[in-house]
KEKOL-398763 format. One line per 3 residues: number of its first residue (from 1); their letters; for each residue y, z, x of N, C-alpha, C. Coordinates in steps of 0.02 Angstrom, whole numbers, plus 50000, padded with zeros to 5 digits. Each point is the difference from the previous one (the first is absolute). Layout:
NUM = a = Y/Z/X/Y/Z/X/Y/Z/X ~ ...
END
This chain:
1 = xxx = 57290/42992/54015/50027/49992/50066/49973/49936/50030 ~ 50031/49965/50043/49997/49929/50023/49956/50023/50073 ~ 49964/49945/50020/49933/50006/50039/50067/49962/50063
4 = xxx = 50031/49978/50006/50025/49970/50037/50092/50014/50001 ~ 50025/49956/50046/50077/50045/50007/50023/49946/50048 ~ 50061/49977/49992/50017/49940/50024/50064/50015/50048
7 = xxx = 49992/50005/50073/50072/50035/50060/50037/49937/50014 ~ 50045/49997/49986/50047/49965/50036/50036/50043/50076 ~ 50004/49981/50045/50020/50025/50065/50037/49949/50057
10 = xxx = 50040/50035/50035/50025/49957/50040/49945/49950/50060 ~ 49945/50030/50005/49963/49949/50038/49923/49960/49960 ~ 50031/49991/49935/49959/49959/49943/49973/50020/49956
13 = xxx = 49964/49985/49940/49967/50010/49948/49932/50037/50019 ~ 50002/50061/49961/49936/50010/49996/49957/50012/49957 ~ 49949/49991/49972/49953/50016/49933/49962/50071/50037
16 = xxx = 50008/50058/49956/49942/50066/50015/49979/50009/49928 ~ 49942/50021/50023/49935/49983/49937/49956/50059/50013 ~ 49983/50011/49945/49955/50095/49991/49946/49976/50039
19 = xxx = 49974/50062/50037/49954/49984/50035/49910/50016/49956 ~ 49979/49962/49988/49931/50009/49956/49968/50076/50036 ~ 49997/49978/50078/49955/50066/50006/50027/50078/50007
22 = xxx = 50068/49992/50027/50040/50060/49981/50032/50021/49929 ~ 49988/50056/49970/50042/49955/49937/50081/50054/50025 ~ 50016/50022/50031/50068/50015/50008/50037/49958/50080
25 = xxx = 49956/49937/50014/50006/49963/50071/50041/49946/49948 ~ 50037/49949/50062/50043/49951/49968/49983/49942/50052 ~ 49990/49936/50003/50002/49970/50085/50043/49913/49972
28 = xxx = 50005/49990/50076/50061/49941/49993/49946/49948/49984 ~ 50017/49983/49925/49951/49917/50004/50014/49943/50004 ~ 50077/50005/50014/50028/49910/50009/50067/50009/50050
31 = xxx = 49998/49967/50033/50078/49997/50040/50021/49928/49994 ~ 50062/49983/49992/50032/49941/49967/50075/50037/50046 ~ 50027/49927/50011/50060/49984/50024/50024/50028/50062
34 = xxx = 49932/50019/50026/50018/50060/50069/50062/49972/50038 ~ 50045/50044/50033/50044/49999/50030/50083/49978/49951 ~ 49966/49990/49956/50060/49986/49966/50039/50063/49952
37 = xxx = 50091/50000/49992/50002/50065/49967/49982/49989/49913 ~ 49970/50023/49969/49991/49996/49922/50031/50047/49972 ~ 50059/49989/49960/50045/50044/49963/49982/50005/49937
40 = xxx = 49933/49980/49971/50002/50022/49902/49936/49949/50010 ~ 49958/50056/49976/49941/49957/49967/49982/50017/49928 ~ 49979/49950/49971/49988/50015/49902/49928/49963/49998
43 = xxx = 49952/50015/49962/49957/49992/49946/50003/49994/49935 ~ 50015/49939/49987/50002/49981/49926/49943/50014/49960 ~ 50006/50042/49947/49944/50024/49978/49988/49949/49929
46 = xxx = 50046/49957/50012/50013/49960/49921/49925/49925/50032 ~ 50007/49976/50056/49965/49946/49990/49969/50029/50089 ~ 50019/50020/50047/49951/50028/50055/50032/49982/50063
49 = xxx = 50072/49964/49999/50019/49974/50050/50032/50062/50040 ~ 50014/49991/50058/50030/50044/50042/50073/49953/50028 ~ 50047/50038/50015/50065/49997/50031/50019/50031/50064
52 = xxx = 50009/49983/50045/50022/50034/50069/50078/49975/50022 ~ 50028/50046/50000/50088/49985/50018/50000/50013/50087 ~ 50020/49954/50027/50022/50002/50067/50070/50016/50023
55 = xxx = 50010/50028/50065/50069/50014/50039/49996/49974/50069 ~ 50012/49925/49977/50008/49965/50065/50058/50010/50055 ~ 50030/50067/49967/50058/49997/50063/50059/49951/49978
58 = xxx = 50008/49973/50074/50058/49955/49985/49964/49916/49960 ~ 49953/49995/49970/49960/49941/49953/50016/50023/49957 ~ 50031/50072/49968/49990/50005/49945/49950/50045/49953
61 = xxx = 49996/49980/49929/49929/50041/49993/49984/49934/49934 ~ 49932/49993/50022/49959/49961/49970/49937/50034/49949 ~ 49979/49971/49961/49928/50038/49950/49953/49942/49986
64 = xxx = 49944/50035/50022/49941/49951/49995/49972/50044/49944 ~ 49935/49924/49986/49983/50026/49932/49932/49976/50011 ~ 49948/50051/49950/49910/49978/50054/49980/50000/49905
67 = xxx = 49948/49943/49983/49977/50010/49940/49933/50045/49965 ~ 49988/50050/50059/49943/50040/50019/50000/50059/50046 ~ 49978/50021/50032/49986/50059/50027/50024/49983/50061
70 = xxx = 50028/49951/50026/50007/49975/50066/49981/49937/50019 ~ 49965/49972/49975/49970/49953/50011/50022/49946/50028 ~ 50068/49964/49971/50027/49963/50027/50086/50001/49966
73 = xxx = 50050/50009/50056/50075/50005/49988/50029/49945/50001 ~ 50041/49989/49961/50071/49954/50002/50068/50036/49981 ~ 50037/49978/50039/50066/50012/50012/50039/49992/49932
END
């Protein structure tokens, strides 16, 4: 079972991660893209990159792409 779990939601990305001192606790350890809607997030398990699909509404829908855990996105 995976220590971590990756939400896509209409008001942004979130990373929840097992909590060390609870072991049936879960807590939010990253927030990314707040306010924005995120329609599909993936974890490439082949090389580590992550994918986030956006619903810009009337923009459209765009996907950024991070080469890490978050670290840093490009479009």
């Amino acid at each position: 079972m995976s220590d971590s779990i990756l939400v896509a939601t209409r008001k942004g990305l979130f990373t929840v991660e097992r909590a060390a001192a609870r072991p049936q606790g879960w807590k939010i350890s990253r927030a990314e893209f707040l306010g924005d809607n995120i329609s599909m997030v993936l974890a490439d398990p082949r090389d580590g990159q992550r994918y986030a699909a956006f619903d810009h509404g009337h923009f459209g829908c765009k996907l950024h792409r991070s080469a890490g855990p978050g670290k840093s996105w490009e479009e």
